[in-house]
C-alpha positions as CSV (number, residue, x, y, z in Angstrom):
1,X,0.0,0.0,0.0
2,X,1.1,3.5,-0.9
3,X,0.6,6.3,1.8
4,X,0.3,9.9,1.1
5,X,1.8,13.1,2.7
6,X,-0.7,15.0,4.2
7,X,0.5,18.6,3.6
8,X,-1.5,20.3,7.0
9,X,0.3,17.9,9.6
10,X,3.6,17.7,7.9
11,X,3.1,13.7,8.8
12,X,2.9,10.5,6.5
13,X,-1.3,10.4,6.6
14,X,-1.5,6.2,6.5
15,X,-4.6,7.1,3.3
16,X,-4.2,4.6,0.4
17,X,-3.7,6.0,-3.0
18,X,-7.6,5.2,-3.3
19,X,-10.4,6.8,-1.6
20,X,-10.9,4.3,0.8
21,X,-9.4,5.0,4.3
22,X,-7.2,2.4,6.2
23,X,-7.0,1.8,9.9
24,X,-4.3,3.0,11.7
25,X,-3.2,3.2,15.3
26,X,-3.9,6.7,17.1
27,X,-1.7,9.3,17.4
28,X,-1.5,8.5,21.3
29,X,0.0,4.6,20.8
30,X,3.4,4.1,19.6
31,X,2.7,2.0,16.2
32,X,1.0,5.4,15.2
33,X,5.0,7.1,15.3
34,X,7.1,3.7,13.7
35,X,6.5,4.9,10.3
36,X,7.1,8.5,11.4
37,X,11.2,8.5,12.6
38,X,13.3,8.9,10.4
39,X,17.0,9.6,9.5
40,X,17.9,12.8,8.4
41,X,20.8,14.4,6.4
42,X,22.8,16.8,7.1
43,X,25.5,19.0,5.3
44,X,28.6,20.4,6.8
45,X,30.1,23.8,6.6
46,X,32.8,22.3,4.3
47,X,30.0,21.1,2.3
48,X,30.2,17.2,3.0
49,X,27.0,15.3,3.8
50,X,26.3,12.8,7.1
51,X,23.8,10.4,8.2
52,X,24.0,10.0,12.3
53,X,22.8,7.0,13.6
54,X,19.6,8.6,15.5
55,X,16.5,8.8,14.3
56,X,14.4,12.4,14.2
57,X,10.6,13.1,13.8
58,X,9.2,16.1,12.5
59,X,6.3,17.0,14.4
60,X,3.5,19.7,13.2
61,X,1.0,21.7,16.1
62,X,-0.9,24.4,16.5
63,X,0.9,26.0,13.2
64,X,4.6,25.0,14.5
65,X,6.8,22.9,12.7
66,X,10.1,21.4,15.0
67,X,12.5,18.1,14.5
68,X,13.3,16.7,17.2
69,X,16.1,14.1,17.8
70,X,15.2,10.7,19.7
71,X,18.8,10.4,20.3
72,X,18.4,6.4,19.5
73,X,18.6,4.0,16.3
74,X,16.2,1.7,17.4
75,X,13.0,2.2,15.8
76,X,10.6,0.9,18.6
77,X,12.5,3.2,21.3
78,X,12.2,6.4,18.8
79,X,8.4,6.2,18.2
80,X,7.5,5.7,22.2
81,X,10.0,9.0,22.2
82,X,7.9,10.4,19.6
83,X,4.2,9.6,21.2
84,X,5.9,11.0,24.2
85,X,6.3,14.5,22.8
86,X,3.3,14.2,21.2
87,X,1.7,14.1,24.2
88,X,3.5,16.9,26.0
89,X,2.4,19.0,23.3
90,X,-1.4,18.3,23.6
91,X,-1.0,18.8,27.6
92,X,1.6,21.2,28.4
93,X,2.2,23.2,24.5
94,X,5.4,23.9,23.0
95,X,7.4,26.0,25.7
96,X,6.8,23.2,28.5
97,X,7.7,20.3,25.7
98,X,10.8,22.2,24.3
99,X,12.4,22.9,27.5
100,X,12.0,19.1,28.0
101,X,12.5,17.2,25.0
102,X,14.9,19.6,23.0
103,X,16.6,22.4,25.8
104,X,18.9,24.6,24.4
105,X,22.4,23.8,24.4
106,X,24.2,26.2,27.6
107,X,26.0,28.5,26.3
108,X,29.1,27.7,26.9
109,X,31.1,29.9,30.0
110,X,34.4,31.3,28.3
111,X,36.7,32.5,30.5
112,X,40.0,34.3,29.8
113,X,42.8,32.8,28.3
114,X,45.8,32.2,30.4
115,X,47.7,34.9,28.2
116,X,45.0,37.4,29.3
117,X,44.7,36.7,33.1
118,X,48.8,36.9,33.0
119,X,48.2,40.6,31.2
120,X,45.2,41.8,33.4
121,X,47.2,40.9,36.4
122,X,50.0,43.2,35.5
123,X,48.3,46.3,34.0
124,X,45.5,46.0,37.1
125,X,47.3,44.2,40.5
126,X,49.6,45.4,43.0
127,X,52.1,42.7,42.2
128,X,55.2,43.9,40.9
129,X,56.2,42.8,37.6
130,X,59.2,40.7,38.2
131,X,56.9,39.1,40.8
132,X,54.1,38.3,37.6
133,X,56.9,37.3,35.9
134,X,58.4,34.7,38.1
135,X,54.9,33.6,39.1
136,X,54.1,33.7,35.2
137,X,57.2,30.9,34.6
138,X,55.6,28.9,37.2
139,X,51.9,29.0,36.1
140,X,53.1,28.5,32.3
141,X,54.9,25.0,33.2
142,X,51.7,23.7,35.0
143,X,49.6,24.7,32.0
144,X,52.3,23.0,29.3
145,X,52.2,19.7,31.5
146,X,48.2,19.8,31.8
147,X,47.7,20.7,28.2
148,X,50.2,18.1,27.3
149,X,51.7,20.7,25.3
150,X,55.6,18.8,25.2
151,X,54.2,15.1,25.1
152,X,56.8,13.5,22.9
153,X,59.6,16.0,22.7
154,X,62.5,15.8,24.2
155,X,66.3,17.3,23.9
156,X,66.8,18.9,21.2
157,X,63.2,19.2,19.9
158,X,62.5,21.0,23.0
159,X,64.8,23.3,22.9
160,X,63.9,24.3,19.1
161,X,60.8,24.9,20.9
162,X,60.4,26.1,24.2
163,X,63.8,27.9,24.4
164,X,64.3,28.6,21.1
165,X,64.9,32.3,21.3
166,X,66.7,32.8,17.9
167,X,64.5,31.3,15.1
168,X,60.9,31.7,16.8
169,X,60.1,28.5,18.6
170,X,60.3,30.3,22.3
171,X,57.1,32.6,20.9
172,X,55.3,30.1,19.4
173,X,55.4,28.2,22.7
174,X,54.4,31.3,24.7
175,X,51.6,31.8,21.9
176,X,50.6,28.1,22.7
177,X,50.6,28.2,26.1
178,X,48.9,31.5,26.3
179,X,45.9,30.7,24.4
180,X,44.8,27.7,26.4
181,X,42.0,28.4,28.6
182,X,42.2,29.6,32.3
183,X,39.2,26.9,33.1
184,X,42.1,24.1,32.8
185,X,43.4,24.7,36.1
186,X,40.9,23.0,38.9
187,X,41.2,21.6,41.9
188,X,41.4,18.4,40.6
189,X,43.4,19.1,38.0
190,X,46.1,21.1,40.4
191,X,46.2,17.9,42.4
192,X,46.7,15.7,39.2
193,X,50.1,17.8,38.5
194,X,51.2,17.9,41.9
195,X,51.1,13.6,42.2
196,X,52.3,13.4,38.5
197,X,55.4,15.9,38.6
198,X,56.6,13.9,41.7
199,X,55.8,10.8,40.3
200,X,58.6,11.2,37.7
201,X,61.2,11.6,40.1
202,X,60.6,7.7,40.4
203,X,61.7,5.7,44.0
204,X,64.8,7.5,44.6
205,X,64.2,9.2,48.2
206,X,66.3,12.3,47.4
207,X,65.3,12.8,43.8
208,X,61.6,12.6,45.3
209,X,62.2,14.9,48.2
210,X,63.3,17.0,45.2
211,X,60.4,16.7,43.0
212,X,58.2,17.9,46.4
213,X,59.9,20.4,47.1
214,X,59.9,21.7,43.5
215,X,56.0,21.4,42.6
216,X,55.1,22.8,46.7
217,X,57.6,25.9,44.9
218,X,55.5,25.6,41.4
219,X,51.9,25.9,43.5
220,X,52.8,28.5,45.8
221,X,54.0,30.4,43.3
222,X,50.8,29.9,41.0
223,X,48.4,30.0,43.8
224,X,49.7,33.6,44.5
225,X,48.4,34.7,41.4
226,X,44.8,33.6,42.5
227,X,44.3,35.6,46.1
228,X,41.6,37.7,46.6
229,X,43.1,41.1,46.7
230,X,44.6,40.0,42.9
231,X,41.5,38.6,41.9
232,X,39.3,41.3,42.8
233,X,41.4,43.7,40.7
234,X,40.8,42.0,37.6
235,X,38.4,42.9,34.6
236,X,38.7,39.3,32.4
237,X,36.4,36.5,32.9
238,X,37.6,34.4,35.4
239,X,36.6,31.0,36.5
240,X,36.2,29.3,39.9
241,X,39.4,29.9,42.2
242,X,41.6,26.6,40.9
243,X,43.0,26.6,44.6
244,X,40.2,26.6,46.6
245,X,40.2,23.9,48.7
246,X,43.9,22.6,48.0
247,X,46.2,22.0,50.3
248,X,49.7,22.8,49.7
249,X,51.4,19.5,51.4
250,X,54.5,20.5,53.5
251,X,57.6,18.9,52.0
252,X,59.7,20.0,54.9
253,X,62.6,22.5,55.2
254,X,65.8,22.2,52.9
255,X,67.7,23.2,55.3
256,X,71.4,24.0,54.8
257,X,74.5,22.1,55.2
258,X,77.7,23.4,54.6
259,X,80.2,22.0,51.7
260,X,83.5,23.8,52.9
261,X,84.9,25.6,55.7
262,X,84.3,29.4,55.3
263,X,87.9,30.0,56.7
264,X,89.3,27.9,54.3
265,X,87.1,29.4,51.5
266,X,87.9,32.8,52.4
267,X,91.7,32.2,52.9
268,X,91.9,30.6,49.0
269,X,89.9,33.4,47.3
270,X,92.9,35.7,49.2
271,X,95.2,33.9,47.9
272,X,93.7,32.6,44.1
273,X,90.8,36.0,43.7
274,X,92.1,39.0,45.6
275,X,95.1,40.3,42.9
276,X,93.9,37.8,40.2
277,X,90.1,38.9,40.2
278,X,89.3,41.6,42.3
279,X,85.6,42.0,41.5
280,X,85.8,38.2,42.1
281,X,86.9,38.6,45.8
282,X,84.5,41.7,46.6
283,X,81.7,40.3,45.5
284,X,82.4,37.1,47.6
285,X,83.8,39.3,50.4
286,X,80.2,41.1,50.2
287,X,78.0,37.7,50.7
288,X,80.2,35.5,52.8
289,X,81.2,38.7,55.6
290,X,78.1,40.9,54.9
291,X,75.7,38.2,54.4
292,X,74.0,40.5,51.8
293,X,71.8,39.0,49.0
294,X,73.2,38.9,45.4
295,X,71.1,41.5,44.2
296,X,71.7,43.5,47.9
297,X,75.8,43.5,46.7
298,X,75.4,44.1,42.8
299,X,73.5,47.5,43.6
300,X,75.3,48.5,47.1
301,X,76.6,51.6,46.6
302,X,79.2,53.9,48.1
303,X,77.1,55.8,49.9
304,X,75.4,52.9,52.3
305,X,78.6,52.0,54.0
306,X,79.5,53.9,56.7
307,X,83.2,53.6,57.6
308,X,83.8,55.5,60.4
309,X,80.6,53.0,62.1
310,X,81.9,49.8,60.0
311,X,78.8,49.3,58.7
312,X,76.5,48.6,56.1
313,X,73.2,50.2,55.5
314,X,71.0,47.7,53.1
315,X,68.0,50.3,52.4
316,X,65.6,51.7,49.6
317,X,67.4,53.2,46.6
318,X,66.9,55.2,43.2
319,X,67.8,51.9,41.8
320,X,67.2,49.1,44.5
321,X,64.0,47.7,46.1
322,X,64.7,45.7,48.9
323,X,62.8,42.2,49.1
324,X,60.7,43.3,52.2
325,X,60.8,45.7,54.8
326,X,62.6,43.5,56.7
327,X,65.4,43.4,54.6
328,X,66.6,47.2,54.8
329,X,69.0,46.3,57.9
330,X,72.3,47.5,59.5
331,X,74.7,45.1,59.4
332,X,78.1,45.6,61.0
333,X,81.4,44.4,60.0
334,X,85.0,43.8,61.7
335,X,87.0,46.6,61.5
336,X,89.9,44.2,59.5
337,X,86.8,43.4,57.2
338,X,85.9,47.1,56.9
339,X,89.8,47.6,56.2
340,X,89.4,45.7,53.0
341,X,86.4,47.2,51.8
342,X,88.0,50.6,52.2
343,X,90.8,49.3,50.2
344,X,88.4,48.7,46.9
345,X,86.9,52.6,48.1
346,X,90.1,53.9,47.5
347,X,90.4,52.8,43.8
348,X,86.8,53.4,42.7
349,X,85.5,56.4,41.1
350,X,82.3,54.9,40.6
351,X,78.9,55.5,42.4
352,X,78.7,51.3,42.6
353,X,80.7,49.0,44.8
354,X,81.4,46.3,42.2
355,X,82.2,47.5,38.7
356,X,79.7,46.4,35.9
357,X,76.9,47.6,33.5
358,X,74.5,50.6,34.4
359,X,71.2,49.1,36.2
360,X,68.0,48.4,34.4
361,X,65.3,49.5,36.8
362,X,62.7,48.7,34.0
363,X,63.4,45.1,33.8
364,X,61.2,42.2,34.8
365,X,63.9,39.2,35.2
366,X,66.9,39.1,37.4
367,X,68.7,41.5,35.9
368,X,72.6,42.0,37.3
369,X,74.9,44.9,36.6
370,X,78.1,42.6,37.0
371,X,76.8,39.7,35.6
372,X,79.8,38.3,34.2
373,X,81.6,39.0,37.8
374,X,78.8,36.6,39.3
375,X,79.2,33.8,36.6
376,X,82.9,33.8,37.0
377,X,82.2,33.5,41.0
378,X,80.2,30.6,41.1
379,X,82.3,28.6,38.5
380,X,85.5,29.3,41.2
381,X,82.9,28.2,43.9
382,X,82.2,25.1,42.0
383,X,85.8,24.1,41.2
384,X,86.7,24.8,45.1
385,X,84.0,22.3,46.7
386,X,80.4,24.0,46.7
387,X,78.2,21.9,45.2
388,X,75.0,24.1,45.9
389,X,72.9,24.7,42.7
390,X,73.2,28.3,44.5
391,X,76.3,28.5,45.2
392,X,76.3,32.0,45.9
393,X,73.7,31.9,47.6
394,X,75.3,29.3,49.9
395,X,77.9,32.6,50.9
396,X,74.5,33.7,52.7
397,X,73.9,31.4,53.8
398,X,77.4,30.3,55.6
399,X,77.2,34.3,57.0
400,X,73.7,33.5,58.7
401,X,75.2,30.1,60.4
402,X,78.4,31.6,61.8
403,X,76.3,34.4,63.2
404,X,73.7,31.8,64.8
405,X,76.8,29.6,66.2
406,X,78.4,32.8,67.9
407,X,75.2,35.5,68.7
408,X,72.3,33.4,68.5
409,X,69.4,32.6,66.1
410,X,67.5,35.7,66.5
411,X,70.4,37.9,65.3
412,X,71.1,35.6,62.6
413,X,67.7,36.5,61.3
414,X,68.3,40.6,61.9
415,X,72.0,40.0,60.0
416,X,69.9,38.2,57.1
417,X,67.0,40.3,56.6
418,X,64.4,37.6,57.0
419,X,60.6,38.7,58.2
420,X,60.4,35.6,60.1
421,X,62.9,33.4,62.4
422,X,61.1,30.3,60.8
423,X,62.6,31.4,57.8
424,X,66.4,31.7,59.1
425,X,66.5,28.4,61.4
426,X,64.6,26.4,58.1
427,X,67.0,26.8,55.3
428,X,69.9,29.4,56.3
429,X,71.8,27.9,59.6
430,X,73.9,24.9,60.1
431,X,75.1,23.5,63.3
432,X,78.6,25.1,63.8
433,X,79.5,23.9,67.2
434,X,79.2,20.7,69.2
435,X,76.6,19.4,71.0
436,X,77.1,16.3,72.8
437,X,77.1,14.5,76.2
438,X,79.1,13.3,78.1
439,X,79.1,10.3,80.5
440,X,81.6,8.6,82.3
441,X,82.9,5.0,81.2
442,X,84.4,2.4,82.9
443,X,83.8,3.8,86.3
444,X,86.2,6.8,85.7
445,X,84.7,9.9,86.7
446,X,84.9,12.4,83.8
447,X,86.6,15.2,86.1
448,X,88.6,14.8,89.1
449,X,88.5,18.0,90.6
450,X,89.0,18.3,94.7
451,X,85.0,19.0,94.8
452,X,83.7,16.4,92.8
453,X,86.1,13.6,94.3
454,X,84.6,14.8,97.8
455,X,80.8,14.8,96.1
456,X,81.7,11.1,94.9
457,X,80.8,8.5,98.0
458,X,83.3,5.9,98.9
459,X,82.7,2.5,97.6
């Protein structure tokens, strides 16, 4: 038999080519919508044609025309769908059915890209840009690894990329990373990174301890970029805080240990730096006796030392800004110590201490006027037993200890500049002197002094 399209209901009508009618099933049972579904075509916007599997009805009421998708291939399943939305229609209308059977897709919730939270942040927060920058490095890595942005390269092909600064690949990288969405960090997702990145340091206990201590450094760092005074600052689309509700687990303090006696240290850089290198011997001079920062020395001026006081001011300058409050100190040196320094006065006619390059207050890396003199340093460093990554750093570090062993730990943290003790007994001070006890063995009293013989009771 040979049904007809009835043009008013948009629907196969069941009729017979001839006059004569033919039973059918009512519009409210499901045989009535079997030979209704159908499969429709559709034609992309580069012009190729598909078929999906599911199976559509077109349904006509009250003057409205809509498809609807029964999101299934199976015939029987579609036409229950079908007498379903028929009925909808008849008791609820179109809005009620719609927002049931065929809701509009959400729109979906873009947020910034991590490119333009990064440049919000420095045009609109009180963070300073070497801070965004340093942060920036930080937040970029976590997104690469996420995004699985450097899946499969390795050596060399990563360095045409990532630090490729010559032919292009470092931008294309930034570009990369930059356009990814902000919405990739999560909680979960933070998490994910955390276990992964330490999970590559494999079984090894210090490699591992490594690995925590370097992603708790990656999610501070990243997590500072999300507090509530930055946030609040912003104009870009943002989405939820990625941090709320992580906890930052503890990997312990580094703390320091010392590689090579500081008297032996300073008595070779007299005799290998001091006539051979000059700038060489200051500049280590300046972080082993001062204790100052590398940054603190390579834009100490002149004017901050006081030589009649032997000291040194470490304060707010035209071309310095000190790490925190805390950090513009006095700190006072030996007069032998202060002898030397005057030495170097004597045959500078510069405003500087060391000798180098003119500063660049405009930059946003670590940016050092005598950069060549600090290179040159921590190679000698290296070749004479300090096998800190830092090893410059490690002259601060040996300043803070031999303060602590001889004044105590509170004025270790005064000589260093820190804001909090926590900070100095963690990672800046070694053990310098011993700390043992002592019992006596074999019977023999330890001391034999007239007092203690007539303390000791007769056997």
């Amino acid at each position: 038999m040979k049904t007809l399209e009835d043009s008013q209901n948009r629907t196969v009508t069941g009729l017979s080519a001839r006059d004569n009618p033919v039973a059918r099933a009512a519009r409210t049972h499901q045989d009535y919508w079997k030979t209704r579904v159908r499969h429709r075509t559709f034609t992309t916007r580069e012009g190729r044609k598909f078929t999906p599997p599911e199976l559509y009805v077109r349904i006509f009421h009250e003057k409205r025309e809509v498809w609807f998708c029964l999101d299934t291939a199976n015939r029987a399943a579609a036409a229950i769908k079908a007498r379903d939305i028929y009925l909808s229609l008849v008791a609820a209308g179109w809005d009620a059915t719609l927002a049931k059977f065929k809701p509009k897709a959400e729109e979906p919730n873009e947020v910034c890209t991590v490119g333009e939270f990064l440049a919000d942040i420095l045009k609109r927060s009180h963070l300073k840009p070497v801070t965004v920058r340093r942060y920036a490095v930080k937040m970029r890595k976590m997104i690469s690894d996420l995004a699985k942005l450097e899946t499969g390269k390795k050596g060399r092909a990563l360095r045409r990329s990532k630090f490729d600064y010559v032919n292009g690949g470092r931008k294309e990288w930034l570009a990369l990373v930059d356009g990814q969405p902000l919405d990739l960090l999560t909680p979960e997702s933070v998490n994910s990174w955390r276990n992964g990145f330490v999970a590559k340091a494999g079984t090894d206990p210090v490699k591992r301890k490594s690995a925590e201590r370097s992603a708790a450094s990656y999610m501070r760092g990243v997590r500072s970029l999300f507090t509530a005074d930055v946030l609040g600052a912003l104009k870009v689309k943002l989405p939820a805080n990625p941090f709320a509700g992580v906890k930052l687990r503890d990997p312990g303090p580094q703390r320091y240990h010392s590689a090579v006696s500081a008297e032996w240290l300073l008595a070779k850089a007299n005799e290998e730096l001091r006539e051979a290198h000059p700038q060489q011997y200051l500049a280590l001079f300046l972080c082993l006796w001062a204790g100052l920062r590398r940054k603190e020395a390579d834009l100490l001026m002149w004017e901050q030392i006081d030589f009649q006081q032997s000291t040194i001011h470490v304060r707010r300058t035209e071309f310095f800004e000190p790490k925190t409050e805390e950090s513009q100190r006095v700190i006072d040196l030996v007069p032998e110590a202060m002898a030397v320094v005057q030495g170097f006065k004597d045959g500078s006619d510069g405003k500087f201490v060391l000798n180098g390059a003119e500063p660049n207050r405009g930059s946003t890396y670590d940016y050092y006027r005598c950069d060549c003199t600090w290179r040159e340093l921590h190679a000698w460093l290296r070749e004479r037993g300090v096998r800190d990554k830092k090893a410059i750093h490690s002259l601060r570090k040996e300043s803070g200890s031999l303060i602590a062993s001889n004044f105590g730990i509170e004025a270790a943290r005064q000589h260093l500049g820190h804001r909090d003790i926590r900070t100095t007994s963690a990672h800046y001070v070694e053990k310098k002197k011993r700390i043992e006890i002592r019992l006596p063995l074999g019977g023999q009293p330890l001391n034999n002094t007239p007092a203690q013989a007539a303390a000791t009771p007769a056997a």
